[in-house]
C-alpha positions in Angstrom: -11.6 -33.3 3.8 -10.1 -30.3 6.1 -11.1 -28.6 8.6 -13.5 -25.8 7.6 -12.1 -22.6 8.4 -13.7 -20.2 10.9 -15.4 -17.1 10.5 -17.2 -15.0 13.1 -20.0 -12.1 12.4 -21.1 -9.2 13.8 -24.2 -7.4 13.4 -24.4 -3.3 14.5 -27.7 -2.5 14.9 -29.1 -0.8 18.5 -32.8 -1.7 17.5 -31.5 -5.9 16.6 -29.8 -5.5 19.9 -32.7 -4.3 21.7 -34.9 -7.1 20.5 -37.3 -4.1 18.7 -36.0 -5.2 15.4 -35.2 -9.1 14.0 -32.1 -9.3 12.4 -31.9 -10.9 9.3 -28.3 -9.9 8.1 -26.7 -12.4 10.4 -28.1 -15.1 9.4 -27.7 -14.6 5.9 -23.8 -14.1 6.3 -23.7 -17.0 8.5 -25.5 -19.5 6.0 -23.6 -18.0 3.0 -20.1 -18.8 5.6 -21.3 -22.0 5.9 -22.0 -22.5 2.6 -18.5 -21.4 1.5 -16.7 -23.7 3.6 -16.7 -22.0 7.1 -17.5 -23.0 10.6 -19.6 -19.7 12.1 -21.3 -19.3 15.0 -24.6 -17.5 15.7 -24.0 -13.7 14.7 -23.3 -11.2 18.1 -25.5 -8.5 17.8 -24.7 -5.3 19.3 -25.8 -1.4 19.2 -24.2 0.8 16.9 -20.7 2.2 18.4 -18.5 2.1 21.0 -19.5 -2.1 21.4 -18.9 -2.8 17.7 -15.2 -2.4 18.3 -15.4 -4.6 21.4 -17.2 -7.1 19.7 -14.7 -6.9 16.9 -11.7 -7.1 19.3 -13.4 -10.3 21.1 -14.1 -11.5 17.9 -10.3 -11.6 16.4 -9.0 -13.0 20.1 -10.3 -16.0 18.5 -8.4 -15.6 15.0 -10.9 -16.3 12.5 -10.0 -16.8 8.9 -12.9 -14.0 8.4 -15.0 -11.4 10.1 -17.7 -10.2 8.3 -19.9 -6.9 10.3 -23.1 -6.0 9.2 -24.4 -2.6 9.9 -23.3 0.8 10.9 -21.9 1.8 8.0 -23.8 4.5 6.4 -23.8 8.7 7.3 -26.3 8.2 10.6 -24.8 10.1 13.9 -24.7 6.6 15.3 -23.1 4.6 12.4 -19.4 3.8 13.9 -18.4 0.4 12.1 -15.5 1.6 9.9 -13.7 4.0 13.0 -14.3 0.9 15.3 -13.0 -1.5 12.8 -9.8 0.9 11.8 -7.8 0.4 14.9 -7.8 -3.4 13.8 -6.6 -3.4 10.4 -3.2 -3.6 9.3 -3.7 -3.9 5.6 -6.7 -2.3 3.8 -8.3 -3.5 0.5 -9.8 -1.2 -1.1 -10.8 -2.0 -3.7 -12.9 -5.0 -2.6 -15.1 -2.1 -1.4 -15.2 -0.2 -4.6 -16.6 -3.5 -6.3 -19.1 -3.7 -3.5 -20.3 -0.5 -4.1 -20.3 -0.7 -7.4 -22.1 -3.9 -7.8 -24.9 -2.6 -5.2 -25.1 1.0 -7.4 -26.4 -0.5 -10.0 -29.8 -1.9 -8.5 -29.8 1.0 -5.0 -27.8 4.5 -6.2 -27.0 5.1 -2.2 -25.2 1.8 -2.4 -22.2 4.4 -2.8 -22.9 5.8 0.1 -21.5 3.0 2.5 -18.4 3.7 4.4 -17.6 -0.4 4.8 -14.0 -0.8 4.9 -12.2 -4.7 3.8 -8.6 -5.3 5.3 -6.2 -7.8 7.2 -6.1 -7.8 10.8 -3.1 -10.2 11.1 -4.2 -13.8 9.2 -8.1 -12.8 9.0 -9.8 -10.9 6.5 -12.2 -8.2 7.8 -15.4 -6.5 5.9 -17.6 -4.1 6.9 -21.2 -4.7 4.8 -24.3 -2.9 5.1 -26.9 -3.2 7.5 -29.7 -4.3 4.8 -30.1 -7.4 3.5 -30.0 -6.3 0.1 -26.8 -4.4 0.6 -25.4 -8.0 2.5 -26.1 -10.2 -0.5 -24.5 -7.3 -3.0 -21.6 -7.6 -1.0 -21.6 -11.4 -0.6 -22.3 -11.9 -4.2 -18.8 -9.8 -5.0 -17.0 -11.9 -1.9 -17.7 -15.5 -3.2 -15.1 -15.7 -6.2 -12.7 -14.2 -3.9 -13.0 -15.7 -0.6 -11.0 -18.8 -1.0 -8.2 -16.9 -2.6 -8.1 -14.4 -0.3 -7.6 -16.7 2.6 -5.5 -18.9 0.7 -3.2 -15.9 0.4 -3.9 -15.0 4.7 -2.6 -18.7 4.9 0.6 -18.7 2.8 -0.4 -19.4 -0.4 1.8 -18.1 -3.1 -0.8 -19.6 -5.7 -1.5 -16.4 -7.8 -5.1 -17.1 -9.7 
């Protein structure tokens, strides 16, 4: 069997980070990682802003094969994840995000409302999902016929599905 590929998560959320508020939107990214053939550690949690892009930047020293944040993405003063993720990306996939909102639309209308972004940074392939664990397993549930490919194709794959 090979290695299993890793992956690294990032919950923004100040209240998570403050210990006023258990996260559940790690865990449920890390298990479904797992569960799709990754090797994830514990989410880092952090307050919304200027520390999600640090977190981020730590994150990809490592090169994952994926970074998945949680959080931060809605219209809130505080909600930062897509400018702190930006700087990172050198290819943007849209329309990975326009499935994810759509899928989530049709159970939440303010599904549309999330500013996630999905792109490359170099060899790893970054998403922004919401911060609710409703909104993580809409997105999930839109990520798990893709993943493989997608990091099949981060790898060198020519293989066209």
């Amino acid at each position: 069997m090979s290695a299993l590929r890793p992956a690294a998560v990032v919950v923004a959320s100040t209240r998570a980070a403050a210990g006023t508020y258990e996260d559940e939107c790690g865990p449920a990214i890390a298990d479904w990682l797992y569960r799709h053939g990754f090797a994830v550690a514990d989410a880092v949690v952090v307050p919304d802003g200027d520390a999600v892009g640090t977190a981020i930047g730590r994150a990809l020293e490592a090169r994952p094969a994926v970074l998945i944040t949680s959080g931060g993405t809605g219209l809130s003063a505080d909600d930062a994840t897509p400018e702190q993720t930006v700087p990172y990306l050198t290819r943007s996939l849209p329309g990975i995000m326009e499935a994810i909102r759509r899928a989530g639309s049709e159970k939440v209308p303010t599904a549309v409302l999330s500013r996630g972004l999905a792109g490359t940074a170099g060899s790893t392939f970054v998403i922004n999902l919401p911060g609710s664990p409703g909104g993580v397993r809409d997105g999930l549930a839109v990520l798990s016929p893709l993943i493989d490919h997608i990091c099949s194709q981060l790898e060198g794959s020519h293989d066209h599905r």
